[in-house]
N, C-alpha and C positions, 0 to 999 in steps of 0.2 A: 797376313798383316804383320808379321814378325813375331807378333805377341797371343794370336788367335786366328782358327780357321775358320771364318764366317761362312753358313750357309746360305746361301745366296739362293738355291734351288729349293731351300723348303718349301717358297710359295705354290713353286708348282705341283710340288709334289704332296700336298695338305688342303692349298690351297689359303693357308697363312704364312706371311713371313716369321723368322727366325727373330727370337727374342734376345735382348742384352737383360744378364742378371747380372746386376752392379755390382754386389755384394762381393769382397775382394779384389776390384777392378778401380783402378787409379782414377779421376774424375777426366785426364789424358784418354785413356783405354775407353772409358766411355763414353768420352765423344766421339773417339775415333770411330768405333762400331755402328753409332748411330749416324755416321754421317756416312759410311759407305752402304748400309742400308738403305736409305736415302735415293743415295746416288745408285744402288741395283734397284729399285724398284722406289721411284719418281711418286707414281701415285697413289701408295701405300703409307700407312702411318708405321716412323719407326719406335719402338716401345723399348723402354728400358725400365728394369723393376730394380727393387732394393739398393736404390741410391741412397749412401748418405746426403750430408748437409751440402758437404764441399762439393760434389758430382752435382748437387742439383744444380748450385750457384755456377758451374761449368757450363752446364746445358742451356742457361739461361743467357748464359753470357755469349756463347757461340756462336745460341741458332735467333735470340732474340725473340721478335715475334711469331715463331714459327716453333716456340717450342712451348708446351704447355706441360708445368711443372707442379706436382700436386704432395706439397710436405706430408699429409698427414697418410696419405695411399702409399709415399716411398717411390715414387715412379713418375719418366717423363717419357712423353712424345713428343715426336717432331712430325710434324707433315699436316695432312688437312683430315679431318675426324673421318670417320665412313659414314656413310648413311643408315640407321638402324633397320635390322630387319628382325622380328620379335623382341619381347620383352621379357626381362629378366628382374625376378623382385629378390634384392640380399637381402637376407632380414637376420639381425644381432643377436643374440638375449640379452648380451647387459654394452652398456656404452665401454666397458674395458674393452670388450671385443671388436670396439671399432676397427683401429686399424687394419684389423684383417679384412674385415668389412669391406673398408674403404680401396683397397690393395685389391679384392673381390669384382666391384663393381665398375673401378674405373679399369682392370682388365676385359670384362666383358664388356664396356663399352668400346676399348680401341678394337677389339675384336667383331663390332656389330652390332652390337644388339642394344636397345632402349635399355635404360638400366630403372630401376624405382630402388631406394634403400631405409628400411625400416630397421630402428635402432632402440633397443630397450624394451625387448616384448619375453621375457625370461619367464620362467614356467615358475617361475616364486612371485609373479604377479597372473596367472592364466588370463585373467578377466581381459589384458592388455594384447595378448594374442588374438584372444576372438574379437577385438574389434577390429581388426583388419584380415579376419578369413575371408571373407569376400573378396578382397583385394587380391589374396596368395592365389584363389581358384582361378582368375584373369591371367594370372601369369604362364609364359610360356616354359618357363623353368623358373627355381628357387634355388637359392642358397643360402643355407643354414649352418651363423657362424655360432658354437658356444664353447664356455670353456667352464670350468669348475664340472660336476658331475654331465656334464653334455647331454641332459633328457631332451634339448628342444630339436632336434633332427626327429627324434623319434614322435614327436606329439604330433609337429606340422605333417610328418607324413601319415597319421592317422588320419587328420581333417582334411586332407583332401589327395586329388590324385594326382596329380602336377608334378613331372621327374623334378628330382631332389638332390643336389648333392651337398652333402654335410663335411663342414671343415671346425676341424677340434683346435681349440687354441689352448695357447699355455698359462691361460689367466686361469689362478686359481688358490686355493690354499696349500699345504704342504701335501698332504697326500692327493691331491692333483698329480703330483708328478710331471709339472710343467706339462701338462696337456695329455698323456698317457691314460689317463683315465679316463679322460673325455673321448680319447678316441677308440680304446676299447667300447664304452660305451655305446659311441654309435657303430662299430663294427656288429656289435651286437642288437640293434636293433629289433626289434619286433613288429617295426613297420616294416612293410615290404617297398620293395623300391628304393629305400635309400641308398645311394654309393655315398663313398667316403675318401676322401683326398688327407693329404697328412698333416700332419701338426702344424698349423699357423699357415699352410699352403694358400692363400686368400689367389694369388695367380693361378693354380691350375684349378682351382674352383670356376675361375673365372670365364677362363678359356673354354672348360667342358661346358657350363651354362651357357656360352653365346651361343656353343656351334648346336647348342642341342635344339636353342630359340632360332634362328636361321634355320635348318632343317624343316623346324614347325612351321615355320611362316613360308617359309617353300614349296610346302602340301596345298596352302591356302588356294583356291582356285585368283587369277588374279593379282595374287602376290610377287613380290621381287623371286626373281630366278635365285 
């Protein structure tokens, strides 16, 4: 395309299409990707993550109805949703960590899966966790965003058995270290089972929780292939 070499084959060969990361890429560049996307694969949603302002208002303008642009996730598609197959519960510790959050669950939703997202359940309130463990144990995967000392990857994987993956954010105070110690923290873990994606990664949080919720629900006798 003059300016990038899109893979057009990833679908076949993952069985997901090829994502646009906005981030350094003119609101031009990123429609351009998005729309030959599009055009290689018709009935596919095409995704694009960490759009500024100006790129969304591109995307908007472009595709019109057909593109669905979410400010506070950072990310638009174009095309028509997929149908979900398992479900995925994001859960926050504190509302700073939304937007990764949000950047989290609207990726696993273009990628498949049902999304639920619970926001503000931090381990400096527990009491606020356990009213929604019953809900974490229904789900087919979790993701668990925190930031300042990152204990709540480790706790929700104690209360139940549900794969887990933990995304460290850079919300924090000075010795935070923009998110470095969160994510040591959960690299360090004590629960068993949890992985860990990198700093403010709420995308490949995203992506590893749908396809792990699809695979589940693909065991289900019954279920979508």
């Amino acid at each position: 395309m003059g300016f990038a070499r899109l893979d057009t084959d990833r679908l076949e060969r993952t069985g997901d299409p090829e994502v646009v990361f906005g981030a350094g890429k003119s609101p031009e560049q990123t429609v351009a990707l998005l729309r030959a996307l599009r055009e290689a694969h018709p009935d596919r949603l095409a995704l694009a993550t960490r759009v500024d302002a100006d790129t969304r208002a591109a995307v908007r303008e472009a595709f019109g109805g057909d593109a669905d642009v979410d400010d506070d996730a950072r990310c638009a598609a174009v095309g028509e949703w997929p149908a979900p197959w398992g479900h995925v519960i994001v859960v926050a510790a504190g509302t700073s960590d939304r937007p990764v959050a949000i950047e989290a669950a609207y990726t696993a939703r273009a990628f498949g899966a049902d999304v639920t997202t619970v926001v503000d359940v931090g381990v400096a309130g527990l009491h606020r966790l356990l009213d929604v463990r019953d809900d974490l144990d229904r789900a087919d995967c979790l993701v668990v965003v925190a930031g300042m000392e990152g204990a709540l990857p480790s706790v929700v994987g104690g209360l139940t058995g549900v794969p887990l993956v933990a995304v460290p954010t850079s919300v924090g105070y000075g010795t935070s270290f923009d998110g470095l110690a969160a994510l040591l923290a959960m690299l360090n873990s004590c629960a068993p089972g949890v992985v860990v994606v990198n700093i403010d990664n709420g995308f490949g949080a995203g992506v590893h929780a749908a396809r792990v919720a699809r695979r589940a629900t693909a065991t289900v006798p019954g279920s979508a292939p």
